[in-house]
N, CA, C and O of each residue as an XYZ file, in Angstrom:
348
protein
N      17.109    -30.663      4.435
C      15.686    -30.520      4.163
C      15.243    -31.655      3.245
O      15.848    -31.971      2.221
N      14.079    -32.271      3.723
C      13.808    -33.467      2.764
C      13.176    -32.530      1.489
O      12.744    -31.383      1.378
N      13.403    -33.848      0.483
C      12.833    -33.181     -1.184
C      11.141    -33.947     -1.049
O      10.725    -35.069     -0.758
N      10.667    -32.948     -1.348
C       8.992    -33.725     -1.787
C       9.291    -34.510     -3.078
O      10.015    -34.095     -3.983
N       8.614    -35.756     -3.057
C       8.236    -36.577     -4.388
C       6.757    -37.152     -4.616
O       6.011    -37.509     -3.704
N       6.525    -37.175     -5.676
C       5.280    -37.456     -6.032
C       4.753    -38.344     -5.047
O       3.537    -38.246     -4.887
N       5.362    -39.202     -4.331
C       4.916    -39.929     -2.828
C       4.699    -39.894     -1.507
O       4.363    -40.640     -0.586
N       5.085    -38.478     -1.773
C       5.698    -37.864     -0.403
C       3.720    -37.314     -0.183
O       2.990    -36.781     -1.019
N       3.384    -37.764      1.368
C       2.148    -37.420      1.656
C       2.015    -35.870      1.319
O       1.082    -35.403      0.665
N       3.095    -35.116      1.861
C       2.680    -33.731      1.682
C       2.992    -33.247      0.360
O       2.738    -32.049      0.240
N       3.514    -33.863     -0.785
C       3.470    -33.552     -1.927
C       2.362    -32.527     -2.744
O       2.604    -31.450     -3.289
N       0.755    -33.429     -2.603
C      -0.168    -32.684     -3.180
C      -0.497    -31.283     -2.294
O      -1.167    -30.351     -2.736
N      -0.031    -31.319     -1.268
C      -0.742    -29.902     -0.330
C       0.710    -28.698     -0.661
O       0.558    -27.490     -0.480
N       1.679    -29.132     -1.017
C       2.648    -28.304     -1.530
C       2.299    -28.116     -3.095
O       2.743    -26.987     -3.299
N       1.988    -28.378     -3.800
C       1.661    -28.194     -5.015
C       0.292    -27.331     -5.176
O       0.118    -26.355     -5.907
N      -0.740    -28.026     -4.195
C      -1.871    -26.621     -4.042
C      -1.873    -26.081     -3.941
O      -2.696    -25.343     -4.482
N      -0.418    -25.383     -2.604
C      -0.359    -24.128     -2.253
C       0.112    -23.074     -3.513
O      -0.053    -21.856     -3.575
N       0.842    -24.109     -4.616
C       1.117    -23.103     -5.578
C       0.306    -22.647     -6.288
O       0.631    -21.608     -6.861
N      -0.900    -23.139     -6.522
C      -1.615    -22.883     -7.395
C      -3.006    -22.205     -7.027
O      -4.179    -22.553     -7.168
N      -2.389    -21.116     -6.509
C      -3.181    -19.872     -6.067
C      -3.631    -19.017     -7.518
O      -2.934    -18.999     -8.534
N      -5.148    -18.222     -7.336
C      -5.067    -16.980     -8.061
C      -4.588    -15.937     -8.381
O      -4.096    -15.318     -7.437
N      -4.500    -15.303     -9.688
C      -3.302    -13.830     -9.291
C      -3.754    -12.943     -8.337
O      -2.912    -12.261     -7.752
N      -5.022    -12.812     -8.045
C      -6.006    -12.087     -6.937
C      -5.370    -12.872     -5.438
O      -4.832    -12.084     -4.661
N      -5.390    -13.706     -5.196
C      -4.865    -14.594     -4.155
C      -3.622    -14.193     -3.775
O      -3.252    -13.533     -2.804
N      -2.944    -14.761     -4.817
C      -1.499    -13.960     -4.780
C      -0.860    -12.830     -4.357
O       0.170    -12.660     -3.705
N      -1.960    -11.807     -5.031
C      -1.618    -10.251     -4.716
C      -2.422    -10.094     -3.566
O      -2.113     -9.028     -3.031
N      -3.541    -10.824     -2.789
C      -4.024    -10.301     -1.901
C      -2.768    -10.423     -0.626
O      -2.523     -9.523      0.177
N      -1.943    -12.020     -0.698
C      -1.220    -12.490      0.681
C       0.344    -11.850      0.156
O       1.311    -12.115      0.870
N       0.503    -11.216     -0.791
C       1.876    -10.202     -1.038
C       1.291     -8.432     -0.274
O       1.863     -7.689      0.524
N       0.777     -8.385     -0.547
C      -0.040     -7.092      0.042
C       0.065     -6.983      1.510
O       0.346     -5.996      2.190
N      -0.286     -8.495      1.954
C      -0.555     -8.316      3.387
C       0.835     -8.889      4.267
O       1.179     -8.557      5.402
N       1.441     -9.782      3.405
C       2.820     -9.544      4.114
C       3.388     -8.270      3.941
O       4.000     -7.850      4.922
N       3.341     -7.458      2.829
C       4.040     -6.150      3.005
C       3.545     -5.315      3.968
O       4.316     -4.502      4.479
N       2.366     -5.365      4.321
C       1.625     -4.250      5.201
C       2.119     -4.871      6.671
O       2.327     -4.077      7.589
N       2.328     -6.513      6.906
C       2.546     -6.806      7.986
C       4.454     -6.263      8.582
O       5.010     -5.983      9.644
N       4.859     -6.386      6.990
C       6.788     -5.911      7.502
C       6.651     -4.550      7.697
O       7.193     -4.095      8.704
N       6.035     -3.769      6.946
C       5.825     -2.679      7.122
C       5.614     -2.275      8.359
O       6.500     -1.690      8.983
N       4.457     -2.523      8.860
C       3.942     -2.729     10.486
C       5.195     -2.481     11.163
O       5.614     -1.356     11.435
N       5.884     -3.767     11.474
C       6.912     -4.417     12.092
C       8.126     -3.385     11.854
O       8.935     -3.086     12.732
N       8.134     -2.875     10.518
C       9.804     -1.769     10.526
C       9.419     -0.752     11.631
O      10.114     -0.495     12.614
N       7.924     -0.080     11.263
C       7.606      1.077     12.336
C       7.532      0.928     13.736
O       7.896      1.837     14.481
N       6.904     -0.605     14.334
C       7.372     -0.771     15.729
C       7.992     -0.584     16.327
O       7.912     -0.127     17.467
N       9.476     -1.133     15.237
C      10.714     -1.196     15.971
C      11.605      0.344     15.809
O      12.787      0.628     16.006
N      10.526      1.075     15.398
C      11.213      2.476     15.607
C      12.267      2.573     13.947
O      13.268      3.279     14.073
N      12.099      2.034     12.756
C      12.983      2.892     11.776
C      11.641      2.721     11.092
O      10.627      2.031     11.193
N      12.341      4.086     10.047
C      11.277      4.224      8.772
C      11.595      3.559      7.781
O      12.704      3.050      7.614
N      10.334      3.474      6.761
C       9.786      2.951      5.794
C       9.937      3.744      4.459
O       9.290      4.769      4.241
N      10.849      3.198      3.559
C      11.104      4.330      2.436
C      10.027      3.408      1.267
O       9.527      2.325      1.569
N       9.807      4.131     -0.144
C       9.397      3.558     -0.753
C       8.580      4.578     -2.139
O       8.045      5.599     -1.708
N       8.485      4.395     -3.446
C       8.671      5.071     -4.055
C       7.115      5.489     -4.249
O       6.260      4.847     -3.638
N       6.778      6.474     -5.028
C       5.426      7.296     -4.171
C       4.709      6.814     -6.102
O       5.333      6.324     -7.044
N       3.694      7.100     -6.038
C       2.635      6.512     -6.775
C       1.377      7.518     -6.935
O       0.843      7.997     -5.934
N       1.050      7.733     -7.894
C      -0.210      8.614     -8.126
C       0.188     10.085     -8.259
O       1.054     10.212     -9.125
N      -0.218     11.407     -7.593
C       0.440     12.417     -7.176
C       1.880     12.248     -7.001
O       2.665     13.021     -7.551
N       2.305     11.195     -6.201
C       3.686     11.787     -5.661
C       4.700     10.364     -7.018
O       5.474      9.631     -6.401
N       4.661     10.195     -8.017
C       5.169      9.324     -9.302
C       6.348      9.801     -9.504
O       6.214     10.687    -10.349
N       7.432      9.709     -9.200
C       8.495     10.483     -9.302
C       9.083     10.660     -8.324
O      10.292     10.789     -8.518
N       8.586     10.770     -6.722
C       9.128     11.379     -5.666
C       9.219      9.670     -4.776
O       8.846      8.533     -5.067
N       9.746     10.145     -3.898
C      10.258      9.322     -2.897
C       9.260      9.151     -1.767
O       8.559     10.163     -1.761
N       8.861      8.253     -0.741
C       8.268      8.522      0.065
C       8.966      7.691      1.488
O       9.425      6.563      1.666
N       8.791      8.758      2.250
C       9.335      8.092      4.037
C       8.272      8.160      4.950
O       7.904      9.304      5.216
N       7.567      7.058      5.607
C       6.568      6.586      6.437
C       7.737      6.431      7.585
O       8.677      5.643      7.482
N       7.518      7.321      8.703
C       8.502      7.211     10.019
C       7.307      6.868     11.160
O       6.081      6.951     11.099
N       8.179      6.469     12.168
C       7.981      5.670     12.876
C       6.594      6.280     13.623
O       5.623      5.523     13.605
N       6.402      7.813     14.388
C       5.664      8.797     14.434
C       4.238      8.855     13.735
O       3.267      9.527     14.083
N       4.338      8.111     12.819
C       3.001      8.403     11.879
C       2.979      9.324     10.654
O       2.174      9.228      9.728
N       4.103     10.360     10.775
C       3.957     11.514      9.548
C       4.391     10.730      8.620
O       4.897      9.715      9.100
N       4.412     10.788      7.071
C       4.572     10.407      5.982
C       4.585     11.821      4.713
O       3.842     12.665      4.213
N       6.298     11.210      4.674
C       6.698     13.046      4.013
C       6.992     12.104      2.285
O       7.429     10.953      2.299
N       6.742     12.666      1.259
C       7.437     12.691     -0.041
C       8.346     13.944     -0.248
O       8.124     15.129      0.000
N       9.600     13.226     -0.856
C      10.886     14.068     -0.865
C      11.819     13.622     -2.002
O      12.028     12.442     -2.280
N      12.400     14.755     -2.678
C      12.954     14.498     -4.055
C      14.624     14.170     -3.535
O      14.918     14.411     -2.364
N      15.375     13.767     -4.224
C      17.146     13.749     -4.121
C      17.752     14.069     -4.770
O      18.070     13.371     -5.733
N      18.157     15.124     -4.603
C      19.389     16.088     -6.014
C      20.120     15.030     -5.665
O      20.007     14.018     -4.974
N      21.048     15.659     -6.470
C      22.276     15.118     -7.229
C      23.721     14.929     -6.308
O      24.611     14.080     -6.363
N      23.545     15.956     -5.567
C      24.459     16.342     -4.393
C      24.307     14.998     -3.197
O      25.188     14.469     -2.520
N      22.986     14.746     -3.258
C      23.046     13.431     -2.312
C      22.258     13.815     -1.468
O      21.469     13.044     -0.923
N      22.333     15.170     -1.187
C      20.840     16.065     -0.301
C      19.784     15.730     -0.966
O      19.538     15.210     -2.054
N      19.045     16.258      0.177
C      17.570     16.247     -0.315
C      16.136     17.082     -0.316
O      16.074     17.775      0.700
N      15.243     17.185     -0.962
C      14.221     18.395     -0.116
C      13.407     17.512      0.033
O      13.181     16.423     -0.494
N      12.784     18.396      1.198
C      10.992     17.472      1.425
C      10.000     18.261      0.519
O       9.933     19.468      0.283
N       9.217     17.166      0.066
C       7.925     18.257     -1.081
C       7.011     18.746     -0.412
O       6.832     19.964     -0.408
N       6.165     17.819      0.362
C       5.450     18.054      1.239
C       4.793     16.832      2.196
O       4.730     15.661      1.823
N       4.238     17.404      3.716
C       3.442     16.064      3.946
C       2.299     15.493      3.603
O       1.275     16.171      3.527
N       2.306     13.910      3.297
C       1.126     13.238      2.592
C       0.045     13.048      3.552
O       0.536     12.527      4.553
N      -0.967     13.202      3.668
C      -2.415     12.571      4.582
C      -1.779     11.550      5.248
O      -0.882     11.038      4.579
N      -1.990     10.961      6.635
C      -1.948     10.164      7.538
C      -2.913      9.372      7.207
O      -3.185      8.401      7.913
């Protein structure tokens, strides 16, 4: 892979790209996650990920189907479901 140098034509357009807003930033992190996200459920596996607001503490699984359950994990390695979240 070539190294950019201060001469290198594409130098300044690699350096712009860094110097995005934190709004900017968080908007194109957001939307790659929503896009892998997308992409796990296509291909048929679920989406784990830790739950926020109401569910702060609990676990959450977005499956392939559309349902979206939050679910706690004893200790044993089992698990319960709490309940299902809004679609």
């Amino acid at each position: 892979m070539k190294e950019l140098s201060d001469d290198t034509p594409d130098a300044g357009l690699f350096e712009a790209d860094l110097l995005v807003s934190r709004d900017e930033l968080m908007r194109r992190f957001r939307a790659g996650v929503r896009r892998d996200v997308a992409m796990q459920l296509s291909a048929g596996y679920p989406v784990y990920s830790g739950g926020v607001g109401d569910e702060a503490g609990l676990l959450v699984v977005h499956l392939p189907d559309g349902h979206t359950w939050a679910y706690r994990v004893r200790e044993d390695g089992t698990h319960d479901l709490v309940r299902e979240l809004a679609r």
